[in-house]
N, C-alpha and C positions, 0 to 999 in steps of 0.2 A: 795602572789603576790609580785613581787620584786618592790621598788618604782617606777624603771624607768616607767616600765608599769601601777604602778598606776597614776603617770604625764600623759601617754595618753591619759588614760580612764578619766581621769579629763577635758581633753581639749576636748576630744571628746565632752563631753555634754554641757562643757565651753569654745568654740570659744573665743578666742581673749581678755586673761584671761591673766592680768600680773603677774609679777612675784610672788609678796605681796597676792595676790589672790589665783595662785596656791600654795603655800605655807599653809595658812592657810584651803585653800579647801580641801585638802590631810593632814590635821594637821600633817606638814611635823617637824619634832625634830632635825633634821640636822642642821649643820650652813647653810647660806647663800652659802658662798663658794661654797658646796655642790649642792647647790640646782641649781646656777650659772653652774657648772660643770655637771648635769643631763641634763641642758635645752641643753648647747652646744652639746652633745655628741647627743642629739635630731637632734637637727638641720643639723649635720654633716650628722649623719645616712638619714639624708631626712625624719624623721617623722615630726618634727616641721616645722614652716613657723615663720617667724619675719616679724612685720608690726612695723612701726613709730621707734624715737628712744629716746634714755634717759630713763626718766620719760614717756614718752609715748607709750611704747615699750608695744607689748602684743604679744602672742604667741597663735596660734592655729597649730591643724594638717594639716598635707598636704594629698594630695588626697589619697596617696599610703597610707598614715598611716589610714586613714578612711575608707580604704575600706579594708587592709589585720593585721590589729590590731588583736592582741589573745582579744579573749573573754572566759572567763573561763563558762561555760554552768550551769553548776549546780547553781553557785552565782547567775548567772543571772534570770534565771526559777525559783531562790527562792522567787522573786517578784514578788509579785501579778500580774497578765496581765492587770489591772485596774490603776495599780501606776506604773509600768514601765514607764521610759523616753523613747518614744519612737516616729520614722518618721510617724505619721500616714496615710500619701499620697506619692502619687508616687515620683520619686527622677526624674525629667524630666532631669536634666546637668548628669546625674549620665549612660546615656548611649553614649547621644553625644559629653559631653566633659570629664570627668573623666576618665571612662576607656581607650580611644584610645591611651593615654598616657602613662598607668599603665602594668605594666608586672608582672601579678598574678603568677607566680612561680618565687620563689629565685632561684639563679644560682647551689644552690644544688639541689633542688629541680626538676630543668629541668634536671641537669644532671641525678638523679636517676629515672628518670623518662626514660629517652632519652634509658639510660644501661636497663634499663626493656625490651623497645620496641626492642632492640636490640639483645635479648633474647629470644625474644617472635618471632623476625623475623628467628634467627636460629631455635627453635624448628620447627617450622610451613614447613623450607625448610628438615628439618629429616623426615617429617611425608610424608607418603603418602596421596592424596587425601583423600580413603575412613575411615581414621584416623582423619584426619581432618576436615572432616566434622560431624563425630562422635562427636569428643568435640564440636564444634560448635550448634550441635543438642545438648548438656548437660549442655553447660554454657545459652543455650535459652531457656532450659526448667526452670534453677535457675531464671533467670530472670522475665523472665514471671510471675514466682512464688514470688519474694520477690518485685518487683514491683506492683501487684495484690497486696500483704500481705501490705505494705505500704497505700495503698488507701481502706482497712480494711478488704480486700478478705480474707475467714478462709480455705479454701483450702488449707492442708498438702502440703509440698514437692513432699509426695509418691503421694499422691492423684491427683497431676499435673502432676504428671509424667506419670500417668496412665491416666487421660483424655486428655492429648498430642500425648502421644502416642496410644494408644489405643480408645480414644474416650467413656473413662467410666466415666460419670459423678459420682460424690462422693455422698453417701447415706446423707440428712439432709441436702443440704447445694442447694444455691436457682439456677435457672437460672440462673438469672442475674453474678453469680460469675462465670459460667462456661465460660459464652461470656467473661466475659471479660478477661479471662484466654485464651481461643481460637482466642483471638482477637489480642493478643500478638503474639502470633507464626506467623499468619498472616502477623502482619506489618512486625516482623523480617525476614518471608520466603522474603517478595515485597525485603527490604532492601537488603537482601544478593543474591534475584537475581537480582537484579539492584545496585551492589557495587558501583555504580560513581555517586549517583542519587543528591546525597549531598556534590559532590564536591564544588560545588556552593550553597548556600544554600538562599533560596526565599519564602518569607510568601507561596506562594500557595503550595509547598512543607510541609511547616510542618502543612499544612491543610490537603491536603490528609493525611499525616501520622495520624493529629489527626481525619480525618473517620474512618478510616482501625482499630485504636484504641477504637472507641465508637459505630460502625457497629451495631444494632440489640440494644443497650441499650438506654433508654430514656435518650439522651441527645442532645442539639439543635447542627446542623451543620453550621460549619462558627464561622469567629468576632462574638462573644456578641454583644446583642445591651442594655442588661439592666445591672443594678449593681450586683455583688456578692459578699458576706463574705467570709471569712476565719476564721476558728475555733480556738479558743485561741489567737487572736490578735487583736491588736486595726488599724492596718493596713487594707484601703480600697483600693481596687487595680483601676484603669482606670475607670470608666464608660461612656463613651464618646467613642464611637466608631470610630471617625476618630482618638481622638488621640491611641487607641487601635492602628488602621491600623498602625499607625505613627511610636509608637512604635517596632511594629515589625518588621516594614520595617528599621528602623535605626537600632536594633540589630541585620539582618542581614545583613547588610552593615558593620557593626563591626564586625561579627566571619568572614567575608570573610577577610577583609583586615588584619586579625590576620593572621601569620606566623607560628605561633606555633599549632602545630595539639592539644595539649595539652589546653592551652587555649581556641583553637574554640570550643572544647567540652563542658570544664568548664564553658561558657559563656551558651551557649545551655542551657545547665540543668541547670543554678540557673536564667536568663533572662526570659525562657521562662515560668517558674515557678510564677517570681516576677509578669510579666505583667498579669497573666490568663487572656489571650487573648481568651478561650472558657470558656459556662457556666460549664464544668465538663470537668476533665483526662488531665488539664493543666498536673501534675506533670510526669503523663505518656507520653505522647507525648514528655516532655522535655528527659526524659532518653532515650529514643526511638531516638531521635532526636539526640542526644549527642552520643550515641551506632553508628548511622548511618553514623556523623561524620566520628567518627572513622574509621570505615570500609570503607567509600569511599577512605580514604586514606592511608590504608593496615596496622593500628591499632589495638592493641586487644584491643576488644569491654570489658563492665563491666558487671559484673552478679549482681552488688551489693546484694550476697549472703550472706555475712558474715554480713552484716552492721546490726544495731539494727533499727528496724523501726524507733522506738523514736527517738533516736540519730539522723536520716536521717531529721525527722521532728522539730526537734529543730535545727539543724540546719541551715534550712530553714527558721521557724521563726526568727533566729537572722538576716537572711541579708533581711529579708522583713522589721524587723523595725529600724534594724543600718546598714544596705548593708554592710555588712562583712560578705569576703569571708573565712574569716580564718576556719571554724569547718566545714563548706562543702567542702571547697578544701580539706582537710586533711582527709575527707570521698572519694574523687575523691583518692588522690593519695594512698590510704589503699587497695582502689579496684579494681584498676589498678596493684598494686604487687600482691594480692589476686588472681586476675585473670588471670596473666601471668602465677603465682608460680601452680596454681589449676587444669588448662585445657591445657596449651601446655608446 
């Protein structure tokens, strides 16, 4: 890890840390000068902030650097989940005042992004309809499947393919997996025949979505009203159900007033995740929700096919206990080219 980024990762956990502090925090070897010349080119770039001055000067990160900072994943998951530094409650400023500000892709990043969609909207005008809807039916059957496989469904590829399409359940493997396998195609059949349904997007919306998602499975309908865990982290999400409501309702007030189709998605799928706003299929309804996005707004949707479960879930875990977007957005923007390069 290069110093500059071990200076952020410093102030990250040490807010408002002088100079003499980060220095010895990071058993920095450099002269002074150096360390002088790291901080500036901080500040420049807009990760640092500067509060007081002289002698009383201390530096922390600014909002962009706290929420889009690299996290190296491996380092990080090699601490224990008991001794990790980490937000163990919700981050209440972190949806109404940090993000409205912050613009989660860099200007390369939109643009390769933007050239994707751009791609993706020629292919789609070469194809014929019953072409099109072909892929479409093939990137919802991936989906269905590695979104299932994520939340620990052992249904094969083939095996979804063949109870999607065919309606054969797979030999050894329970009920409950097949619904909620069938439960997917469902939301995404509602989705794609109602394309505009999330142009606007409204708690009572990603409430139905998350019915149509939990239909027929033991799981309560509506806001929680009591607490729940999350496995592998010291992070406890909302238990209070107005601020639950609250929540939701200020995150979608933020992905509408976003501009960027790119962002309203991003937000979807790690917002809707952070708050589990239901007792069970938070993480499904958020890609569900995030896929819907897209489509209402003539987007290729994500199969996150290719992605490593793991990988999907630790990256999760870091922005539920540092809210950083960095290893999820970089899983958004892999499955977005993935998915343009794969199906159209």
């Amino acid at each position: 890890m290069d110093v500059y980024r071990t200076i952020l990762q410093f102030l990250h956990y040490h807010p408002q840390s002088t100079r003499d502090e980060i220095t010895k925090g990071i058993n920095f070897e450099n002269s002074d000068a150096t360390m002088k010349r790291l901080i500036a080119t901080g500040i420049q770039n807009g990760d640092i902030v500067v509060t007081g001055k002289a002698r009383a000067t201390h530096y922390s990160l600014s909002n962009k650097a706290q929420l889009l900072m690299p996290f190296n994943l491996d380092t990080y998951f090699a601490v224990d989940v008991d001794r990790r530094q980490v937000q163990t409650s919700f981050n209440f400023e972190l949806i109404s005042e940090q993000l409205p500000t912050i613009k989660l892709f860099t200007e390369e990043e939109e643009l390769l992004l933007t050239n994707l969609q751009a791609e993706f909207r020629l292919h789609v005008s070469e194809m014929t309809e019953s072409e099109y809807h072909k892929e479409m039916e093939r990137l919802g059957i991936d989906l269905s499947w590695k979104s299932s496989q994520i939340e620990g469904n052992t249904y094969s590829l083939l095996e979804t393919e063949r109870l999607l399409r065919e309606s054969k359940t797979a030999d050894g493997k329970t009920k409950e997996e097949a619904v909620m396998l069938l439960n997917h195609k469902d939301a995404l059949r509602f989705i794609l025949d109602n394309p505009d349904y999330l142009q606007t997007l409204t708690v009572s919306h990603i409430e139905d979505i998350h019915q149509l998602l939990t239909k027929e499975l033991s799981v309560d309908r509506g806001i929680r009203h009591r607490r729940v865990g999350i496995t592998g982290t010291k992070y406890h999400p909302l238990d209070n159900e107005f601020q639950i409501r609250e929540a939701m309702s200020d995150t979608c007030q933020l992905i509408n007033s976003k501009s960027s189709v790119f962002e309203k998605a991003l937000l979807a799928l790690v917002l809707l995740s952070y708050i589990q706003a239901f007792s069970d299929g938070n993480k499904r309804t958020a890609r569900i929700t995030s896929n819907a996005i897209l489509i209402a707004n003539g987007y290729c949707p994500l199969s996150f096919r290719s992605v490593d479960s793991y990988d999907y879930k630790k990256a999760m875990l870091v922005f539920y206990e540092q809210n950083s977007f960095y290893a999820i957005k970089q899983i958004f923007i892999e499955q977005y080219e993935f998915a343009v390069r794969e199906y159209f």
